[in-house]
C-alpha positions in Angstrom: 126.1 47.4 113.0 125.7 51.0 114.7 127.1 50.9 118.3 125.0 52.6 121.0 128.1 55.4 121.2 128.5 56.2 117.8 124.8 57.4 118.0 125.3 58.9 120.7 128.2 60.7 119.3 126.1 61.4 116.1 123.3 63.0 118.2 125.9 65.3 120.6 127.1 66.7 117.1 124.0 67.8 116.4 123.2 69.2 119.8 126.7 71.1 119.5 125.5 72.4 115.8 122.1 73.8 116.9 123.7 76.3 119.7 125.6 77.4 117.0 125.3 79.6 114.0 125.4 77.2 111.5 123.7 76.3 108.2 121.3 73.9 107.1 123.3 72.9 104.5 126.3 72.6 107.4 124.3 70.3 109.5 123.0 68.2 106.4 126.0 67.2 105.1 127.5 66.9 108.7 125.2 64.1 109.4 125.2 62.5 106.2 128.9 62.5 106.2 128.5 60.7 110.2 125.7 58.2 108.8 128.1 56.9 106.4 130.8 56.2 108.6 128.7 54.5 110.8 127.9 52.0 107.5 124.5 53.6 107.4 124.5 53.7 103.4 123.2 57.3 102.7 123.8 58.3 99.1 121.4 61.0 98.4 119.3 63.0 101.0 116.6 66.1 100.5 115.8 68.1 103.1 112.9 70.7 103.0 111.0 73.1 105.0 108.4 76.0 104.9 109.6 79.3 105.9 108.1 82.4 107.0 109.6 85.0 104.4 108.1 88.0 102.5 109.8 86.7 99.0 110.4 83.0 99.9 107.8 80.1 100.5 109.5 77.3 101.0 113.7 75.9 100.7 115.3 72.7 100.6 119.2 71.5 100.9 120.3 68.9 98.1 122.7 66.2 99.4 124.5 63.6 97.2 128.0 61.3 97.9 130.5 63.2 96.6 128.7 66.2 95.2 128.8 69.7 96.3 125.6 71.1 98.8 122.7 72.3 96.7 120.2 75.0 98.3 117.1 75.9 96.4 114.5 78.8 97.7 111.0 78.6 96.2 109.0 82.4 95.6 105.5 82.5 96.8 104.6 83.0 93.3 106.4 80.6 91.6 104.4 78.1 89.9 103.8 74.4 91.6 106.3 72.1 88.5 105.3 68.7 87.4 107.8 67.7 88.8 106.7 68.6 92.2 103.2 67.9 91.7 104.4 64.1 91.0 107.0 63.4 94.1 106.5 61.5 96.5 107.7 64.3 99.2 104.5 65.9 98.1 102.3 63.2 98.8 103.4 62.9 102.0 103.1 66.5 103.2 99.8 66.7 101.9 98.4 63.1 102.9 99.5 64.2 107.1 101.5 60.8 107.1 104.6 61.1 108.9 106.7 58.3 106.8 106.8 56.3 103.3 108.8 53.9 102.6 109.7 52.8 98.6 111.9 50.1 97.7 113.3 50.5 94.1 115.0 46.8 94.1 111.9 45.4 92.9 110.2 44.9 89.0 108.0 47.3 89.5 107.7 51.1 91.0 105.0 53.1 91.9 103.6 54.8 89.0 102.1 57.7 90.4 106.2 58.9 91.5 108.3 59.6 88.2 111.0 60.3 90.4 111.3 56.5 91.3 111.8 55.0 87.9 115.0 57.7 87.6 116.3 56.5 90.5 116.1 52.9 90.0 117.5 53.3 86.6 120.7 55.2 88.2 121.4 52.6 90.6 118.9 53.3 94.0 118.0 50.4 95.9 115.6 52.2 98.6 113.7 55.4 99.3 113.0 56.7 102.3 110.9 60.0 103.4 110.3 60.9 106.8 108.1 64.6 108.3 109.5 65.4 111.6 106.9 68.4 112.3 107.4 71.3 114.7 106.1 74.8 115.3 108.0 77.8 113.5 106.1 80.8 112.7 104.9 80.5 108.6 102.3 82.1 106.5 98.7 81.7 107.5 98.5 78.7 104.8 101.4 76.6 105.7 99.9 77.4 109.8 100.3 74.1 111.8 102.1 72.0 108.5 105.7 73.1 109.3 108.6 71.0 110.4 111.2 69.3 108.0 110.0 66.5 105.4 113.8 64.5 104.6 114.0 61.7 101.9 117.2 59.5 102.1 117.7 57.4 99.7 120.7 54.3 99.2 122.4 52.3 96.3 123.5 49.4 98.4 122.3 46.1 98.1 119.3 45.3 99.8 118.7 48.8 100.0 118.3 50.5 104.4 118.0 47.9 107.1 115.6 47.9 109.3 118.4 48.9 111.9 119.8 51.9 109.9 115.8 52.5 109.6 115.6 53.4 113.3 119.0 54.7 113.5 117.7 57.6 110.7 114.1 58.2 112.3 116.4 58.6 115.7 118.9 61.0 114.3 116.2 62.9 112.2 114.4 64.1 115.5 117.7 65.6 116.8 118.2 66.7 113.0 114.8 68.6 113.3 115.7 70.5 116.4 119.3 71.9 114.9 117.1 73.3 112.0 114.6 74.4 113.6 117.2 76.6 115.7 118.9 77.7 112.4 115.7 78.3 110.6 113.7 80.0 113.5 116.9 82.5 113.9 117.2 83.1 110.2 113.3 83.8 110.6 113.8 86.4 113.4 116.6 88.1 110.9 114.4 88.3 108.0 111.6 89.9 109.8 114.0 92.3 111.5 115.6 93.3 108.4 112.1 93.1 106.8 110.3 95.9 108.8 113.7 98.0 109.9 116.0 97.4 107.2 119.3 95.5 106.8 121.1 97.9 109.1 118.5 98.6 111.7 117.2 95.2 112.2 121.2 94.3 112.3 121.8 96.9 115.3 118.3 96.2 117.0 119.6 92.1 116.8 122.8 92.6 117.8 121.7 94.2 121.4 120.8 98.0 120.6 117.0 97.3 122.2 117.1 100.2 124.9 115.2 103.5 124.7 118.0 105.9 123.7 120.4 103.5 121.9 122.1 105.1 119.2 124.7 106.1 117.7 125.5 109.7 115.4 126.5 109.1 111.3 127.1 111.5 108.4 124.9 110.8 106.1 122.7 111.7 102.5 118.9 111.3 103.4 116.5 110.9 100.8 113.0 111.7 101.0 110.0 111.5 98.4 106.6 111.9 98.8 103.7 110.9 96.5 101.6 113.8 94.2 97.8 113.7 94.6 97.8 111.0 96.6 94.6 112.3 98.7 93.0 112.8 95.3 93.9 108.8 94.5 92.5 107.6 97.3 89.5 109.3 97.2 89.0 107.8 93.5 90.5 104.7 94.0 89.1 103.5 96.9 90.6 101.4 99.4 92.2 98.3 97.8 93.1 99.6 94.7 94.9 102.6 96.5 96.8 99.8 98.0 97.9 98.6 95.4 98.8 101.8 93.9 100.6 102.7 96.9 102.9 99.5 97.0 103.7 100.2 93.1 104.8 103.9 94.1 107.3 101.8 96.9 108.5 99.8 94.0 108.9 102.5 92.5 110.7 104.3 94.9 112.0 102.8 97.8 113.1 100.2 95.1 115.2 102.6 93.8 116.8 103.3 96.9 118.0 100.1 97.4 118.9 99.3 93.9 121.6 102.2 94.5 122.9 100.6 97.8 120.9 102.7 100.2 118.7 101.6 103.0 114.7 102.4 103.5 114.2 103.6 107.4 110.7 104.5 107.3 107.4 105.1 105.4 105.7 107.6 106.5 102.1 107.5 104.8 103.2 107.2 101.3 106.4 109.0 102.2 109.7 107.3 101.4 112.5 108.0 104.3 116.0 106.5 102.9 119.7 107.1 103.9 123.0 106.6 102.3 125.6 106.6 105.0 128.6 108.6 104.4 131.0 105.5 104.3 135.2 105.4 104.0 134.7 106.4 100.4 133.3 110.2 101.4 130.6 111.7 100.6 130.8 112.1 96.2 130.1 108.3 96.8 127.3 108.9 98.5 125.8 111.7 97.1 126.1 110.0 93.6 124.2 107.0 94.9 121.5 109.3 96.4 121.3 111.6 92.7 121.5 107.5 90.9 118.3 106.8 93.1 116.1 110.0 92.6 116.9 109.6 88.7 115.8 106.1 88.4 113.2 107.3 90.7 111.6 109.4 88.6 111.8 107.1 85.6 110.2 104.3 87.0 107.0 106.7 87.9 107.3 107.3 84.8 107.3 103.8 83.2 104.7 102.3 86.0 101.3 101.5 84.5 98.2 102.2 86.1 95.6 101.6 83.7 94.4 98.2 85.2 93.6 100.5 88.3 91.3 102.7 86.7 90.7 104.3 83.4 92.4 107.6 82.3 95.2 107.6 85.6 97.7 110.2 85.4 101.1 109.3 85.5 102.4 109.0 89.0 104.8 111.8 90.4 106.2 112.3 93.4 108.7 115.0 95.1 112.3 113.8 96.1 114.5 116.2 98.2 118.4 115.2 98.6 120.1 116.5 102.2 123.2 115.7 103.5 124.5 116.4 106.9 125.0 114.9 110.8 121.9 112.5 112.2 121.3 110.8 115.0 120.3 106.9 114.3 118.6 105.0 117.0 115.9 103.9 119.4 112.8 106.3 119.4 109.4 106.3 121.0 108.7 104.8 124.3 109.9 101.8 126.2 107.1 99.1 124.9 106.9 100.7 121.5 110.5 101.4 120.1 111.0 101.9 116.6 115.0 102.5 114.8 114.7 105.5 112.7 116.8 108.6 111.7 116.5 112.0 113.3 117.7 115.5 113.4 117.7 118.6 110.9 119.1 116.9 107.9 116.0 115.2 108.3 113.7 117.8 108.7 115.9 120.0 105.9 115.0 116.9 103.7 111.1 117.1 104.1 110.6 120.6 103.8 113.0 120.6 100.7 110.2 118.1 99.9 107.4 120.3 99.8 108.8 123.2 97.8 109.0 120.7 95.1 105.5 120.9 94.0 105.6 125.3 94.3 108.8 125.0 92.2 107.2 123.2 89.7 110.5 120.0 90.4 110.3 116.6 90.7 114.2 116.7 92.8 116.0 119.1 95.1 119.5 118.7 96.4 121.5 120.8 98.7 124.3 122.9 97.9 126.8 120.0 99.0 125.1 116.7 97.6 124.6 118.6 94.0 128.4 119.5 94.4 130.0 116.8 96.2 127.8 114.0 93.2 128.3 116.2 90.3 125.0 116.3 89.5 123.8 117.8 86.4 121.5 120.8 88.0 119.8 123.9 87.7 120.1 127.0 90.9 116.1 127.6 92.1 117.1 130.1 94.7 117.7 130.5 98.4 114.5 129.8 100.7 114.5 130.0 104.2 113.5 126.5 105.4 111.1 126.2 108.3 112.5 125.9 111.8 116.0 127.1 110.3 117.5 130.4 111.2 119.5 130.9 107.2 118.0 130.2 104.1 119.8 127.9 102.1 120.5 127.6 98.2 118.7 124.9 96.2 119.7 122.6 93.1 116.8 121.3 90.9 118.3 117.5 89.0 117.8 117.8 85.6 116.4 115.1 84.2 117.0 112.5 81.4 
């Protein structure tokens, strides 16, 4: 039988592992791996919780004796499986119970859970699903139905006690608050990251908060901006120019990351991006930068609109290619901060931007990002940029 200090021990462990920076996988095979040693006969375990994510819906942690971890995410607009639809973790969350208990030692199991009869016939003795709810920020459907839903399950004779019943309800409280303070800090990374970008929301979290923070990189910016996109509005309407407008992103700012760079900003349906000049130099990031403006280009190409409206033209949109010093950092005000890019590699980028159009290009580079990626290009002149002193010479990327 469980002594009173090997719980306790159990349950300091798992205060220990939620002021830390662990996993949920970490702390679920922890505690299983305690449980047993205690003689609380855990052979299989499933833990599972909603999470608030732009891609991903839900994700669970897969434990079995002597079996590696599994973790599993679930899209938003993945399809509910029969499988789900028939568990009994299901009918729990839904039903607003907070436990079921299934014993699979008898003649019979329930027929409405297929998942029984397979464990039965592979040696389970007992089932066991407890919901241990708490508040976490989730999408407006899951609002007030989050916490962590936990099936245990044993092979041993006789199946849980009522003993190692209470010790797992017990532990499974505790359990809930180390997730919840893995999960709600993985939640504060993803929206970070979400609405400032991997890099950004990783300085911004890791303390650079203060009006002014900041810090001065060499860098390739890249900047596009959308054709006609007053005219689209105006014939679109409001919800369909939405949806345009996120498949010109896709389009886009996809690329941009698809080619290793970040997206800083949208400005209107302007794309600001940046490849950092990194210990491989510049030709690797100016070839990254030319790699995203080409597949740019042929994804506007390839996107279909005619669901939107009859007779669309095909998207286009002007990319300009700059290279140069920028400042990287905390702008705006003190209440209303936002991490962007500044300075006149920036503002060289969006001009370059609008001479597309008048020079009849869908992408301008600088002299030293044409060069420095070997970029298969055409000379369009020298034009005197505004709010710069010398004009400058400009490539046009020929395209596949």
């Amino acid at each position: 039988m469980q002594t009173n200090e090997q719980i306790e021990a159990i349950e300091d462990w798992l205060i220990t592992v939620a002021l830390r920076n662990s996993t949920v996988a970490t702390i679920l095979d922890g505690l299983c791996q305690r449980l047993r040693a205690i003689d609380v006969p855990v052979d299989r375990a499933l833990l599972a919780w909603n999470t608030l994510h732009p891609l991903i819906e839900a994700e669970s942690i897969f434990w079995q004796h002597q079996a590696p971890v599994a973790h599993e995410s679930f899209h938003h607009e993945q399809e509910e499986t029969d499988e789900w639809l028939q568990s009994p973790m299901r009918w729990l969350w839904k039903s607003g119970e907070r436990q079921l208990r299934l014993r699979l030692d008898g003649a019979e199991t329930d027929p409405r859970f297929p998942l029984l009869r397979e464990l039965k016939d592979t040696g389970f003795s007992d089932y066991l699903i407890v919901m241990t709810p708490f508040e976490l920020p989730a999408i407006e459907e899951n609002q007030g139905n989050t916490g962590v839903l936990v099936s245990w399950a044993s092979r041993a004779p006789g199946g849980f006690t009522d003993v190692h019943v209470s010790t797992i309800e017990y532990l499974q409280k505790r359990l809930a608050l180390a997730v919840r303070a893995t999960v709600q800090a993985q939640i504060t990374r993803t929206v970070a990251e979400t609405y400032l970008g991997r890099w950004a929301g990783t300085q911004v979290l890791n303390g650079q908060i203060r009006h002014g923070d900041g810090q001065s990189i060499e860098a390739v910016i890249f900047y596009s901006d959308m054709r006609e996109s007053t005219a689209h509005a105006e014939a679109l309407g409001p919800d369909l120019y939405l949806r345009l407008l996120n498949r010109y992103f896709e389009a886009t700012a996809g690329a941009v990351e698809a080619e290793g760079g970040e997206i800083l900003d949208f400005i209107g349906d302007a794309v600001l991006g940046i490849f950092p000049i990194s210990a491989d130099g510049l030709p690797a990031a100016a070839a990254q930068a030319v790699a995203a403006a080409q597949n740019s280009v042929t994804r506007l190409q390839r996107l279909g609109l005619g669901d939107l409206a009859t007779g669309m033209p095909p998207m286009q949109a002007g990319i300009a290619l700059s290279v140069g010093r920028v400042m990287f950092g905390n702008i705006g005000i003190a209440n209303r901060l936002t991490f962007s890019v500044i300075g006149q590699t920036v503002h060289a980028a969006a001009r370059m931007e609008a001479l597309t159009k008048q020079l009849h290009q869908a992408v301008l580079l600088t002299e030293d990002v044409a060069c420095a990626a070997k970029a298969d290009t055409d000379p369009v002149g020298e034009f005197l940029l505004a709010g710069f002193r010398e004009p400058r010479p400009l490539f046009a990327l020929r395209l596949a």
